[in-house]
N, C-alpha and C positions, 0 to 999 in steps of 0.2 A: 553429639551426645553418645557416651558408652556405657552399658552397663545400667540404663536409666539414671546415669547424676550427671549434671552438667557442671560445667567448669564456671567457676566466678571469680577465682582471682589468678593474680600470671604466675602465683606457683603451683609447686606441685601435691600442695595439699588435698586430700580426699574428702569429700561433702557430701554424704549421701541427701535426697533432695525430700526424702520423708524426713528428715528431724524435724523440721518446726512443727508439722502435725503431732509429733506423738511426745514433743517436748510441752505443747498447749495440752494434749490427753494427761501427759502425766498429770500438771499444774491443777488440772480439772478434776484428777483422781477418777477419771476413766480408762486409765492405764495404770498395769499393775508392774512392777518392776520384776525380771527372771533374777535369781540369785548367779553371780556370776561362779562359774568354774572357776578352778587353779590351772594353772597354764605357767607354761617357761619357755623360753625362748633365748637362742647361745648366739653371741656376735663372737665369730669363731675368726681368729686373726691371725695374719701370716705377715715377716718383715719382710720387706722391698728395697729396691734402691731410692726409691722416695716415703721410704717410711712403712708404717704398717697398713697394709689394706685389708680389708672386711670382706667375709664372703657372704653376698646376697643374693638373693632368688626373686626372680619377678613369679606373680602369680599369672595364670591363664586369664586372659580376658575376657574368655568366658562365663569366670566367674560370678556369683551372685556377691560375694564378700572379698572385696576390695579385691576385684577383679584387675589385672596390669598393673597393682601396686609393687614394689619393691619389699622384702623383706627381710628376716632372718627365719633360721631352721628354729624349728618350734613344735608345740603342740600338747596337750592336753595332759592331766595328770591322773595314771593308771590309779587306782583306789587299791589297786593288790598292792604296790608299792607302799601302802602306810606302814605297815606292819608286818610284813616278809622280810625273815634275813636275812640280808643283802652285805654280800661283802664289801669291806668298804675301807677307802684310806685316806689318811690329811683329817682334816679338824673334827674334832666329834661332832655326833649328832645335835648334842648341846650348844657348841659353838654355834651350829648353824640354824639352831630355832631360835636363838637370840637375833644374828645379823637376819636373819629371813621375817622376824616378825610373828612366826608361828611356833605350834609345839615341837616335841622330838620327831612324832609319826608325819606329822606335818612337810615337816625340814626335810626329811629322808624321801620321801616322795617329790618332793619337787625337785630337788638336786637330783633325784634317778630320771626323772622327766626330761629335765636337763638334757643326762647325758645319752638318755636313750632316745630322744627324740633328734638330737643330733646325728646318732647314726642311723637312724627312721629314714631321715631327711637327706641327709650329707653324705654317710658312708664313713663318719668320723667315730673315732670311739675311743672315751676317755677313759680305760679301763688298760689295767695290764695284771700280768700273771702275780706280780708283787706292789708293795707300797712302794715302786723307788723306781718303777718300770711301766711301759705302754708299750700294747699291742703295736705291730708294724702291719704292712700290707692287710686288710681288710678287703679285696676288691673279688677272692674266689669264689669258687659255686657254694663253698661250706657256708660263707661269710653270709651269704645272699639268703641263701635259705634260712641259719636263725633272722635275718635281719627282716623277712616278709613274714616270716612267723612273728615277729615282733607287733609291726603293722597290723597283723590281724588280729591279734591279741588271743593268738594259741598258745603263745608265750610269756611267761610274764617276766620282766626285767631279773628279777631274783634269779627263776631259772637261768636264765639266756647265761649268766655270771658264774654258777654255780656249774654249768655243763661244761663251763671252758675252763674254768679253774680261774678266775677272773676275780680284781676285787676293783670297786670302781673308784676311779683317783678325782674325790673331790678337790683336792689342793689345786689341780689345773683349771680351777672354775675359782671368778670374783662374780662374786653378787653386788651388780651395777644400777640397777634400777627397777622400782616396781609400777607397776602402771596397772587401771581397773576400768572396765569400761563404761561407758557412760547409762546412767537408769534409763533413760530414753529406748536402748538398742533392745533390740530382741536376739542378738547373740552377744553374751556378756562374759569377757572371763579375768579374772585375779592374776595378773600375770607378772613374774619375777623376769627378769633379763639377766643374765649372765656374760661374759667375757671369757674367753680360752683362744691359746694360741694353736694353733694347727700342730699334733703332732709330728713330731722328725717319722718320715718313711711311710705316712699316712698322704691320701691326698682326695679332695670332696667328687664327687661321680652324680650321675644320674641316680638317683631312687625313690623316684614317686612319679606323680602325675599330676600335681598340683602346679606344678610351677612349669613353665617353657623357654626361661633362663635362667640361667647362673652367671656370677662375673663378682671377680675379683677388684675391688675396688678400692683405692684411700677413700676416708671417712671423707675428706674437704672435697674430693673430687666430686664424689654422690652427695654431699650437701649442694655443693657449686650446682649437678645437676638441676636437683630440688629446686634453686632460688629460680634456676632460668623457668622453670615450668616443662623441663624436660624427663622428669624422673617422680614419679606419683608416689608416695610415700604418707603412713600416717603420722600425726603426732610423734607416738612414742617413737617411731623407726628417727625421722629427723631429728630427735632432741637427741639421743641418745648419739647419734652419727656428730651429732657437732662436737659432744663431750669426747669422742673418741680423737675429733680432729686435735686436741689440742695434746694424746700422748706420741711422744717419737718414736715407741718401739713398741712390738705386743708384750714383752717383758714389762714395759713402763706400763701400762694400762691395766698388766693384773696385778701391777702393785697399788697404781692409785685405787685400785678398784673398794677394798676394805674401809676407803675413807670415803665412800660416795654415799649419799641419802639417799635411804630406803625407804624414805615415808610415802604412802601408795600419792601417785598424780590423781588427783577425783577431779573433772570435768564439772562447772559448775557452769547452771543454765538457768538465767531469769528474765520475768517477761518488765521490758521497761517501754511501758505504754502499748502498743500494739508491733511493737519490737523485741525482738530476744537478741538478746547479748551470749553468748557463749562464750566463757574462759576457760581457762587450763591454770591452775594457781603456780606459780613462779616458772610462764611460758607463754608471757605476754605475746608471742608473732605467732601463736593462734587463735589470738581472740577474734570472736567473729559479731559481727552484728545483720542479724540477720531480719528485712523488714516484712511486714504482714503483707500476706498475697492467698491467694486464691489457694483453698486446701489443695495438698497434693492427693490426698488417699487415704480415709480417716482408717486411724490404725484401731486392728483390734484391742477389745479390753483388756487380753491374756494376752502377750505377746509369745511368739512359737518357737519351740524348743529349742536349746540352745543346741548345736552339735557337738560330737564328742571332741571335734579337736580346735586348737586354739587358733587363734588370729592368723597367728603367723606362722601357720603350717603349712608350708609349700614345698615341695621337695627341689631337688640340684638336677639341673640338666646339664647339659653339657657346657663346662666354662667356657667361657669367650671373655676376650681381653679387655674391652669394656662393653655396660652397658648402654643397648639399646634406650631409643626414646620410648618410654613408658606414656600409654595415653594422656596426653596433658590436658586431653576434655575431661577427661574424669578427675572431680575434684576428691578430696583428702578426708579418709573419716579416720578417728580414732577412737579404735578398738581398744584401746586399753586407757581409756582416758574419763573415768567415773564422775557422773557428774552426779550433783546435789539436786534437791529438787530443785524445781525451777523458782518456786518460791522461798523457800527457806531450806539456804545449805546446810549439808549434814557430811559429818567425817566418819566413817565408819570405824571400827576400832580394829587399826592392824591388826594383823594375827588372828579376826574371827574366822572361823569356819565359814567356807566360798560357799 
């Protein structure tokens, strides 16, 4: 056992061991659901000689939220980003409150979340002096200092652009996937996935504390991990990894990307007899059935505050050429995976206010 969840099946999916309690609480309406945040999260990709690999981060095991899980650079969307102006280049704001599901102030914060939580995270940064150009080398003491001003949010994205003569190049981002987490959790967030390939003369570094690896990985290889029960990974991380295995280049995956469904994944949970069934709707190899047992921990009626940053917020340590075995006691939750009630599912309506 790590982390309080124990492992129940031979992959590497994450299980936290209080859901059936607070999925029966919900049912019951003694559990009230937290509004989920906006969240983004970048599968930032680089070609190989066997194709495109992804760069991901395992979390510390430490952690209380998907603790040793595998991830992508991500996190939370700054609320100064709605309405600050932010330089900007590649498709209008328009464009991108249509493909994203939300409005203009909406769009433009989550695409900034995007890309500044990449460089939060990574030390990557999607931004250059002009529409038709990217920053090179990011790794000096100037670079560091906006970028933990960043983290701390002494800075706000707009500025951080505005001080460098920067505009942010959303064209190097495909919006690939949205995922929402399930009403049961008590950290809940709305969260977009993105695609980009690694800028030429950039390269991902140490910057944070969340995560105590990094690695470069093909998507099929970190799936292959996942199936053995070597590689802990949630929902969205795995589905998303499989979609990627099937492009040949990072160039071929930001182009498939504009043709990928963006209708949010909602996690649905119902009780069939003193059994609960959990789905994921068009994601059948997570259904779970899960039988009645002895409460784990009756959950409060309020569930406790969500944190400011998202799922899959863990920062880049130091790359290594593959990863390590991820606890494979620790089973697989998803974070970004909204489920309906447990008695009668409900689809929220893209584009509301998280």
């Amino acid at each position: 056992m790590a982390n309080g969840q124990a492992n129940e099946q031979a992959n590497g999916q994450w299980y936290p061991p209080e859901w059936p309690d607070r999925i029966r609480a919900l049912a019951a309406g003694t559990l009230t659901p937290v509004a989920p945040k906006r969240a983004a999260t970048v599968m930032l990709l680089k070609d190989t000689a066997t194709g495109p690999a992804v760069h991901m981060l395992r979390r510390r095991t430490s952690m209380a939220f998907a603790g040793g899980a595998y991830a992508y650079p991500g996190g939370g969307v700054d609320p100064r980003d709605d309405d600050r102006d932010v330089g900007w280049a590649g498709p209008a704001r328009t464009w991108w409150a249509d493909r994203l599901g939300v409005d203009e102030a909406g769009a433009q914060a989550i695409v900034c979340a995007a890309v500044r939580e990449t460089f939060e995270e990574a030390g990557v940064l999607l931004a250059g002096p002009t529409g038709d150009s990217v920053v090179g080398d990011t790794t000096g003491a100037d670079w560091e200092a906006d970028r933990a001003a960043l983290v701390a949010r002494e800075l706000s994205f707009a500025e951080f652009l505005d001080r460098r003569g920067l505009v942010l190049r959303s064209d190097l981002l495909g919006a690939w996937a949205r995922w929402i987490t399930p009403e049961f959790e008590s950290r809940r967030y709305d969260t977009w996935f993105f695609v980009a390939a690694l800028p030429e003369g950039q390269r991902t570094r140490n910057a944070s504390t969340e995560a105590d690896r990094t690695v470069w990985i093909t998507p099929a290889d970190a799936a292959a991990g996942y199936d053995r029960g070597e590689l802990l990974m949630m929902p969205p991380t795995i589905a998303t990894l499989r979609g990627l295995a099937e492009c040949a280049t990072a160039a071929g995956a930001l182009a498939s990307a504009p043709g990928r469904d963006m209708t949010p994944v909602l996690a649905r949970a119902r009780l069939d007899g003193e059994e609960i069934v959990l789905s994921w709707p068009g994601h059948d190899e997570f259904t779970k059935h899960v039988p009645h047992t002895a409460p784990h921990t009756a959950p409060s009626a309020t569930p406790s505050a969500t944190p400011s940053t998202a799922p899959h917020t863990a920062s880049s340590a130091t790359p290594s050429t593959a990863p390590h075995t991820a606890s494979s006691a620790t089973p697989n939750r998803a974070p970004h995976a909204a489920p309906v009630s447990p008695a009668t599912p409900s689809d929220p309506t893209p584009g509301a206010p998280a």
